[in-house]
C-alpha positions in Angstrom: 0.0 0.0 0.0 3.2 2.2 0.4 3.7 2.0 -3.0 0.5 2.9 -4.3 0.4 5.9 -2.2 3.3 6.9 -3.4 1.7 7.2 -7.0 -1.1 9.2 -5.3 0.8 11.2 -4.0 2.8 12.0 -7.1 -0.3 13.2 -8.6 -1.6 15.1 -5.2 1.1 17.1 -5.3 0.3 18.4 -9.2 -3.2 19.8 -7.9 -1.7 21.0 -4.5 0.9 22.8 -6.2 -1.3 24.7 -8.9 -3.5 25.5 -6.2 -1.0 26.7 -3.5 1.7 28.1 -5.5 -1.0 30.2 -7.4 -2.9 31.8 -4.8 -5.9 31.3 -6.6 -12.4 32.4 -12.6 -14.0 35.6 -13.2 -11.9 38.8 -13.5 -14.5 41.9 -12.6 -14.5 45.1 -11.3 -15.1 45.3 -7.3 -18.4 47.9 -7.7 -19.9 45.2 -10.4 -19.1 42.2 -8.2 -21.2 43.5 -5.2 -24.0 44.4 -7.5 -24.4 41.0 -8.5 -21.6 40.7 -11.6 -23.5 43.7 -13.5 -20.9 45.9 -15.4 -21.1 46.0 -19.1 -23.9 48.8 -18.9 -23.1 50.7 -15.5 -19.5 50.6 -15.1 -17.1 53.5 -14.4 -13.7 54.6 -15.8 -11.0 52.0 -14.4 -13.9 49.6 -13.7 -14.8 48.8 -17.2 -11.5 47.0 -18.4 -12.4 43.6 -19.1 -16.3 44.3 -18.8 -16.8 46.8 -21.7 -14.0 48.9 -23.1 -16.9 51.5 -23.9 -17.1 52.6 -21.0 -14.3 54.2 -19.9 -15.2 57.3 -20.8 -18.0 57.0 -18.4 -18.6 58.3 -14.8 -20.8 59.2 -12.0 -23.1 62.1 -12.7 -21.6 64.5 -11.0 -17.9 63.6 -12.0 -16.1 65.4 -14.8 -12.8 64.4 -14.1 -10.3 64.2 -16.7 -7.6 61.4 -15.1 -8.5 58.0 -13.2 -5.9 55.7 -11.7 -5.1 53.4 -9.4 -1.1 51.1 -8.8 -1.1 48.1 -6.7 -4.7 49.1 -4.8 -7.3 46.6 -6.9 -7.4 43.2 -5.7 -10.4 40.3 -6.6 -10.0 36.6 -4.4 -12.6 34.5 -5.2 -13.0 30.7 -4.1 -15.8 28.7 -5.2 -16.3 24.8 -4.6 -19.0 23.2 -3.0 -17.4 21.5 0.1 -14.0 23.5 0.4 -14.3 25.2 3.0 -11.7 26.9 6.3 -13.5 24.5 9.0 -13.4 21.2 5.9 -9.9 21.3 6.0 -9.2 22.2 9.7 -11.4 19.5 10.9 -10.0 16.8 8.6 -6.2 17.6 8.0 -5.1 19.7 10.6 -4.3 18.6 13.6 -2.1 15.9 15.8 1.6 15.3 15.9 3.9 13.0 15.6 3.6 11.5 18.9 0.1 11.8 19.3 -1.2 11.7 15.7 -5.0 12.7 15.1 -7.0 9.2 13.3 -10.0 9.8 10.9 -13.1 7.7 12.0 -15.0 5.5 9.5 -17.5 9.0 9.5 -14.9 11.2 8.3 -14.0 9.4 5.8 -17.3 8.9 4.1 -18.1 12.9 4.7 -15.1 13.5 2.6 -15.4 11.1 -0.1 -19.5 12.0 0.0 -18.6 15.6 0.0 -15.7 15.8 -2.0 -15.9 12.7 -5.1 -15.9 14.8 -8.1 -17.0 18.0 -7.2 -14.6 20.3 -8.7 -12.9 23.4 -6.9 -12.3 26.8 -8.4 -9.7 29.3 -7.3 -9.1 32.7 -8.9 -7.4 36.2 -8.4 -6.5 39.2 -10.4 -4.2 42.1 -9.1 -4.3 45.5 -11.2 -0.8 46.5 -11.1 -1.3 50.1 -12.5 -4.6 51.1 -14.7 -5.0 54.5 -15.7 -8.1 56.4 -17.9 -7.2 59.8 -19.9 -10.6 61.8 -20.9 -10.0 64.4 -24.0 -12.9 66.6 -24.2 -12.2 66.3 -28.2 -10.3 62.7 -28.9 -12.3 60.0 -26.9 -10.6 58.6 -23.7 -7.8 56.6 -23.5 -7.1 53.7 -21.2 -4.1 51.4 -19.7 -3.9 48.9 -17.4 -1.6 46.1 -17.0 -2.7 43.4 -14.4 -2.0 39.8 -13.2 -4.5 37.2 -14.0 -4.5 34.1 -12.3 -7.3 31.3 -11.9 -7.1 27.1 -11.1 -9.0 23.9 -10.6 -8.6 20.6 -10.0 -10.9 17.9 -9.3 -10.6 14.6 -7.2 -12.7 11.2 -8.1 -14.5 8.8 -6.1 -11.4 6.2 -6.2 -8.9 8.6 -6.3 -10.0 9.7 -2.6 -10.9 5.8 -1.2 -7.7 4.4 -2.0 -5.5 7.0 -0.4 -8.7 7.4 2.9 -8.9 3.2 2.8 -5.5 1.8 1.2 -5.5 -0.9 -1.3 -8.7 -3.5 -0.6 -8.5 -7.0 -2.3 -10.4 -7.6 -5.4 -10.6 -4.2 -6.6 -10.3 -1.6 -9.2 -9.8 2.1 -8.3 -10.1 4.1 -12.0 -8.4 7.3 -11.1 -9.5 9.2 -14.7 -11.6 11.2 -13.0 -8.5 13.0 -11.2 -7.7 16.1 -13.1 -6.2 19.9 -13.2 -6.0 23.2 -14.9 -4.2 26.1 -13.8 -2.7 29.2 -15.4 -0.7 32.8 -14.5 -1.2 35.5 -17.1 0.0 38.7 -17.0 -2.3 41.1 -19.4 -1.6 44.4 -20.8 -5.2 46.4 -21.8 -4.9 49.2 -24.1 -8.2 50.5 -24.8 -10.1 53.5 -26.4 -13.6 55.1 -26.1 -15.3 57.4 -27.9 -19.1 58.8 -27.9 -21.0 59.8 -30.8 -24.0 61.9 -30.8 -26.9 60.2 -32.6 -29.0 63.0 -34.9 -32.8 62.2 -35.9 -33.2 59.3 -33.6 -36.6 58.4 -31.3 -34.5 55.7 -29.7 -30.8 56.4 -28.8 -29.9 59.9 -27.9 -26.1 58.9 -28.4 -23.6 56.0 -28.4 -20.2 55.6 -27.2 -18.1 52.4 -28.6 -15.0 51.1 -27.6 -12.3 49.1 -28.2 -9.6 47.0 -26.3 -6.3 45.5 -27.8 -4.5 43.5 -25.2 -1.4 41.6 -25.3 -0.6 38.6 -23.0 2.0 37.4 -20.9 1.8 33.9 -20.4 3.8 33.5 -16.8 2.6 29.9 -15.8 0.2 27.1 -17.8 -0.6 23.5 -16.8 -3.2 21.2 -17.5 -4.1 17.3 -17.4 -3.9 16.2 -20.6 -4.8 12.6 -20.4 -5.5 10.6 -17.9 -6.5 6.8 -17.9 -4.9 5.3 -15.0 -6.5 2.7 -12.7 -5.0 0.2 -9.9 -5.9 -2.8 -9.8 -5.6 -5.8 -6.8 -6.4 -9.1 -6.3 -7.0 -11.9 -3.4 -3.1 -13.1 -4.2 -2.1 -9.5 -3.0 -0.6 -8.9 -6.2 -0.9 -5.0 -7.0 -1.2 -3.3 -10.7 -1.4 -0.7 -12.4 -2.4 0.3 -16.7 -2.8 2.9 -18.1 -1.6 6.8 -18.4 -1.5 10.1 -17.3 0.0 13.0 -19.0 0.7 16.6 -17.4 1.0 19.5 -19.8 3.4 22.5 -18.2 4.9 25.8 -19.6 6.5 28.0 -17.2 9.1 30.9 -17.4 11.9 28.8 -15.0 12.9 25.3 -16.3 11.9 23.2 -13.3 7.8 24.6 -13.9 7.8 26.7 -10.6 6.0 29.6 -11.1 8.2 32.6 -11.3 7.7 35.9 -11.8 9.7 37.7 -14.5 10.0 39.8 -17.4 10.4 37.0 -20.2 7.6 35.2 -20.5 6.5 31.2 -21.3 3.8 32.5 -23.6 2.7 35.5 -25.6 -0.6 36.8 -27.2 -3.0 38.9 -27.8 -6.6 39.3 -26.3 -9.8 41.6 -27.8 -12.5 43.3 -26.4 -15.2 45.9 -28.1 -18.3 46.9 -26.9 -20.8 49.6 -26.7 -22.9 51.4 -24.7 -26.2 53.6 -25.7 -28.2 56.2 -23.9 -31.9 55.4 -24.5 -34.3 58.3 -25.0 -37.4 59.5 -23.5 -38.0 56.5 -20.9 -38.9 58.4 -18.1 -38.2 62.6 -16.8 -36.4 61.6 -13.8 -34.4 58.8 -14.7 -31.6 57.3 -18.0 -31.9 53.9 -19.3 -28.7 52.6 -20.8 -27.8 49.1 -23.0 -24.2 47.9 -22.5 -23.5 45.1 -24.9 -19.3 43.9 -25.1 -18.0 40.8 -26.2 -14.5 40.7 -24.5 -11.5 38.2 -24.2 -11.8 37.0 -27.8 -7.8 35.5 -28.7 -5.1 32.7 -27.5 -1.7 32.6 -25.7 1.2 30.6 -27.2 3.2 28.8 -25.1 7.0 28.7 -26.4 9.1 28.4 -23.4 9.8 25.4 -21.0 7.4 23.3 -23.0 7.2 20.3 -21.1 5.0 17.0 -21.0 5.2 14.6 -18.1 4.5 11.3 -18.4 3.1 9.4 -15.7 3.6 5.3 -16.5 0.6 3.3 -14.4 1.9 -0.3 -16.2 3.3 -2.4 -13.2 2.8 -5.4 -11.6 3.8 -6.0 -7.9 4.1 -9.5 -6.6 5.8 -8.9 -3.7 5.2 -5.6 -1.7 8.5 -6.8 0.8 10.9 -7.0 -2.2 12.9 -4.4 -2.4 13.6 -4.4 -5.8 10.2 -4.5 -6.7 9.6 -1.8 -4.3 12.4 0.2 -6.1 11.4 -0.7 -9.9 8.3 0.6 -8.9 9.4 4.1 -7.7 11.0 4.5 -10.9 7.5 3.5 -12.7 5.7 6.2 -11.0 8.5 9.0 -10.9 8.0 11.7 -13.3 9.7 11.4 -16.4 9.9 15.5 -18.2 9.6 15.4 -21.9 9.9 18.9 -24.1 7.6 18.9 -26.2 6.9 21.8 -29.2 4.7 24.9 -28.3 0.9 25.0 -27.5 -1.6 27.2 -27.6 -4.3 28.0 -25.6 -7.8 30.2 -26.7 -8.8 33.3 -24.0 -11.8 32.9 -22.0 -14.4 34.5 -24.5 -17.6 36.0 -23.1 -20.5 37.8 -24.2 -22.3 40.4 -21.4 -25.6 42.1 -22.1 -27.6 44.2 -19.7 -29.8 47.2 -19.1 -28.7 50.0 -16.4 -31.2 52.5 -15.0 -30.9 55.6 -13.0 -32.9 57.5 -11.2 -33.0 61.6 -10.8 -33.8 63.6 -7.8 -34.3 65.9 -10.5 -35.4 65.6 -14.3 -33.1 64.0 -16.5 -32.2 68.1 -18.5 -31.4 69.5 -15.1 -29.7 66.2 -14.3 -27.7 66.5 -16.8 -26.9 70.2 -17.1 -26.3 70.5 -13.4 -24.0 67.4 -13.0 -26.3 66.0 -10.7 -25.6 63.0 -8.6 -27.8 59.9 -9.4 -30.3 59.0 -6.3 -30.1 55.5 -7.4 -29.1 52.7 -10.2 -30.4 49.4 -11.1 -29.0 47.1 -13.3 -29.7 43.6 -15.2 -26.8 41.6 -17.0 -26.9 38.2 -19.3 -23.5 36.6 -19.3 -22.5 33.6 -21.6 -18.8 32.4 -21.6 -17.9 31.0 -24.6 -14.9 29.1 -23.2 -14.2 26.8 -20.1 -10.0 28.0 -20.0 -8.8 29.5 -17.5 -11.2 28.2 -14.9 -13.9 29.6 -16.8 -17.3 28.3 -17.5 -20.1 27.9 -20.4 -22.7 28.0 -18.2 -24.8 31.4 -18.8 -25.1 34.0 -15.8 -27.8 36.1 -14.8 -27.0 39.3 -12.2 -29.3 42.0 -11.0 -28.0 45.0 -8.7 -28.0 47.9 -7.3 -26.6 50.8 -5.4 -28.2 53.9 -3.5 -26.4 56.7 -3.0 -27.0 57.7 0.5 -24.5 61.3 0.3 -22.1 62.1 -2.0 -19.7 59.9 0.0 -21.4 56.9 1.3 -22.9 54.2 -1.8 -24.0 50.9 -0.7 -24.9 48.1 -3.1 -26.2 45.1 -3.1 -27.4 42.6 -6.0 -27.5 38.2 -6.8 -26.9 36.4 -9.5 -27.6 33.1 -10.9 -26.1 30.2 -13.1 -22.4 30.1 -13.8 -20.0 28.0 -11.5 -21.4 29.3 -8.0 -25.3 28.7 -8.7 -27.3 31.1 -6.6 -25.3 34.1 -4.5 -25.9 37.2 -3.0 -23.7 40.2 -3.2 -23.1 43.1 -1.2 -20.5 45.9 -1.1 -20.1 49.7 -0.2 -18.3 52.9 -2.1 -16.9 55.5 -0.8 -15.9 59.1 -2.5 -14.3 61.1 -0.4 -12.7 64.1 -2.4 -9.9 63.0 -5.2 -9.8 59.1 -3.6 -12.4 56.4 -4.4 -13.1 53.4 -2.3 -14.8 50.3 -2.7 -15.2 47.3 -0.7 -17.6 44.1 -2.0 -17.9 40.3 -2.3 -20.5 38.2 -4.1 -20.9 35.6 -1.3 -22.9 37.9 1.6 -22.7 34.4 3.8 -18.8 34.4 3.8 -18.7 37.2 6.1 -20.3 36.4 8.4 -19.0 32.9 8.0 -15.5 32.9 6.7 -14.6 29.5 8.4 -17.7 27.3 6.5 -18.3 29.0 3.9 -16.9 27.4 0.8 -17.8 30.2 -1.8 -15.2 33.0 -0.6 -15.3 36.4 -1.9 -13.2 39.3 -1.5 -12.5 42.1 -3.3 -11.5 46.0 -2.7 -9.8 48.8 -5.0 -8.6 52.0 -4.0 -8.9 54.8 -6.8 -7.7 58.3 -7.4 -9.3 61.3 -9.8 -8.3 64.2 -10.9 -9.9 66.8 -12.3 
C-alpha cells in the first residue's frame, strides 16, 4: 500500500501545487461584483477594463474628471467549490503530531469522499498593477492597465479519494481518470479607447459611445491534465497493478515549472475586447436607461518556453510488496519522467455580457444633466454567456441583477444576486466611498462568507482604491 500511495501522492502534489503556489475564474470590477456581476452597462472609468471597453469614458453624474488611476490598490479573491471550505480542511487535516497523531473515524472518511468525489474546486485572483483612464474633451478617452490574471481547478474522483482514505482492498479496481487539473498565471496588458458619438434624428438612442480594447498577453505559468487513464488494480493473491496513463502538460518561465515571476515570458498573445454602450431616449423625466452590450477576451496565448510534457507510467505489476527491488522498480514507474515537447496554444476565456442599467433623478433628466447631478439610485440587469471553459472559466450562462443607492455624496451601498455560472445562486453586497480626489470600494458576491468565513466554501473578497483628478 506504500507504494500505491506513493503514485497518489505523485499526482496530489500536481493539484496541491497549482492551487497553493497560485494563490488562486472571473476577473470583474469590485463595484460590479457587489452588485451581482452587473458591469457592461453601468461601469465607471478603471472599472470597465475587461467588462466593456466602452465605458471608460463613463462616470458618475456629478464627476467630470479628466484622469483616473489606481497602482497596486485593486485586488479580486474568489474561491468557489462546494465542500472546500476553512473548517473542511481544519477538521480533517489539521491537527495531531507526531507522537500523538490525530485518526480519521470510519465517519470522516465517508463525509469527505461523500462531499468531495468529483466535485470540482475553483480558485481565482486578479491584481491590477497600475490602470489609468485619460478623458480628451475632443479625442475620446484613452485607457491602460496592465494586471495579473490568475485562476485554477482541479478535481478529485470517487477512487482517487478511497484508495488514499482506505489503502489498497482486495479484489478491486480504483479508476483514477476522473482526477484532473487546470491552472494558469497571465499577465495582461489592456490598451483601450472610447469614444461617444452623438446620434442626430433618432426616437430611440440619444447617443452612443463604442469602444475598443487591444490586449497583449503574458503567459507566466500554464498546466493542464492532458490525459489521464490510470486505474490500480488488486487481487485476493495480494498482487498490485497498475495500466494505463496520465500525461501533465506545463509551460512555465523557470525550467523546473515553478512559477516565477519575471520579465520574459513562457507565452505571448493577444486578447480583444469591443463593446458599446447607448443612452436610450425619452423612458422616463427623472431617470436614464442605458444598454451595454461587449463581447471581451476574444484571442489565444502561445506557449514557447519550457514546453514540457510529463509522463506518468501506471503499467506495473507488484508481486511482492516486501521485495525491495520490486519496491524500487516501482518508484522509478511512477516518478515523473519530463519530456519537451513543441509549443501549444491555448484560446482566451471568451464571453458575451448584455444588460440594461437604469438611473434615477432627484431631478429631471435636463437638469440632471446640465447641473451634474448625482444619481439618487441605479439598477442594473446583465446576461453573461462564456464561450470558453480555460482559465477556470465556464459555459454555463449568468444572470445578475443590482443595485446601489447613493446615500450622500460619499457613502454608496450596493447590493445585487446572480444566478447560473460555477457558483449557482449568491448574493452580493458591497459599499463605495468618494471622499474628495480618492475612491473606495469594498464588496464580495458571497454575503454568507462574512459572516461565516470558516464554513463557507464560496469565498469572496475584493477592494480597490482609486484616485481622480480633475
Amino acid at each position: 500500500m506504500i507504494n500505491i500511495l506513493k503514485l497518489l501522492f505523485a499526482l496530489l502534489l500536481i493539484f496541491i501545487f497549482s492551487i497553493n503556489k497560485l494563490y488562486a475564474q472571473n476577473f470583474i470590477n469590485v463595484r460590479g461584483l457587489a452588485m451581482g456581476k452587473t458591469s457592461v452597462a453601468d461601469s465607471y472609468e478603471l472599472d470597465a477594463f475587461n467588462n466593456n471597453p466602452a465605458n471608460i469614458l463613463k462616470q458618475k453624474s456629478n464627476n467630470n474628471a479628466t484622469v483616473y488611476f489606481s497602482a497596486f490598490l485593486n485586488i479580486n479573491y474568489n474561491q468557489n467549490s462546494s465542500y472546500l471550505s476553512t473548517s473542511f480542511y481544519n477538521k480533517y487535516f489539521t491537527g495531531g503530531t507526531a507522537e500523538n497523531p490525530v485518526y480519521l473515524s470510519e465517519k470522516d472518511k465517508q463525509d469527505i469522499i461523500n462531499s468531495a468525489s468529483g466535485e470540482p474546486v475553483y480558485v481565482f485572483a486578479n491584481l491590477k498593477d497600475v490602470s489609468v483612464v485619460y478623458n480628451s474633451e475632443n479625442s475620446g478617452s484613452f485607457g491602460l492597465s496592465l494586471e495579473e490574471k490568475v485562476a485554477g481547478n482541479f478535481i478529485l474522483s470517487k477512487d482517487f479519494l478511497e484508495l488514499g482514505l482506505y489503502g489498497n482492498e482486495i479484489n478491486r479496481v480504483y479508476d483514477l481518470s476522473g482526477v484532473s487539473h487546470n491552472a494558469a498565471w497571465v499577465r495582461q496588458l489592456n490598451l483601450t479607447y472610447a469614444k461617444n458619438f452623438k446620434i442626430k434624428n433618432n426616437n430611440l438612442i440619444d447617443n452612443i459611445a463604442v469602444g475598443v480594447s487591444v490586449k497583449p498577453q503574458f503567459g507566466q505559468y500554464y498546466t493542464t491534465t492532458q490525459k489521464n487513464n490510470l486505474s490500480v488494480t488488486t487481487n485476493n493473491s495480494f498482487e498490485i497493478q497498475g495500466n494505463g496513463q496520465a500525461e501533465f502538460l506545463f509551460s512555465s518561465t523557470s525550467e523546473d515549472n515553478i512559477p516565477t515571476a519575471t520579465f520574459k515570458p513562457a507565452g505571448f498573445g493577444f486578447g480583444f475586447d469591443i463593446g458599446m454602450n447607448a443612452d436610450l431616449k425619452d423612458v422616463s423625466e427623472y431617470g436614464r436607461l442605458n444598454l451595454g452590450l461587449s463581447v471581451n477576451e476574444f484571442g489565444y496565448i502561445t506557449w514557447t518556453q519550457n514546453t514540457n510534457k510529463y509522463f506518468y507510467n501506471g503499467n506495473f505489476l507488484l508481486t511482492d510488496i516486501t521485495n525491495k527491488e520490486q519496491r524500487d522498480s516501482l518508484n522509478e514507474i511512477i516518478k515523473n519522467t519530463k519530456t519537451v515537447v513543441p509549443s501549444f496554444t491555448t484560446a482566451l476565456p471568451a464571453n458575451i455580457r448584455l444588460g440594461l442599467s437604469y438611473k434615477i433623478f432627484p431631478v429631471k433628466n435636463e437638469i440632471a444633466l446640465k447641473n451634474k447631478t448625482l444619481e439618487t439610485a441605479t439598477i442594473s440587469i446583465e446576461y453573461i454567456q462564456g464561450l470558453s471553459n480555460n482559465f477556470s472559466e465556464t459555459t454555463a450562462s449568468i444572470l445578475g441583477i443590482g443595485g446601489e443607492y447613493n446615500i450622500s455624496d460619499v457613502f454608496c451601498p450596493r447590493t445585487g444576486f446572480s444566478f447560473g455560472g460555477s457558483q449557482g445562486f449568491v448574493f452580493s453586497l458591497g459599499l463605495g466611498v468618494e471622499a474628495g480626489p480618492v475612491m473606495i470600494d469594498v464588496g464580495t458576491y458571497n454575503l454568507s462568507g462574512i459572516f461565516n468565513p470558516n464554513s463557507t466554501s464560496k469565498l469572496s473578497g475584493a477592494f480597490s482604491i482609486k484616485f481622480k483628478i480633475n
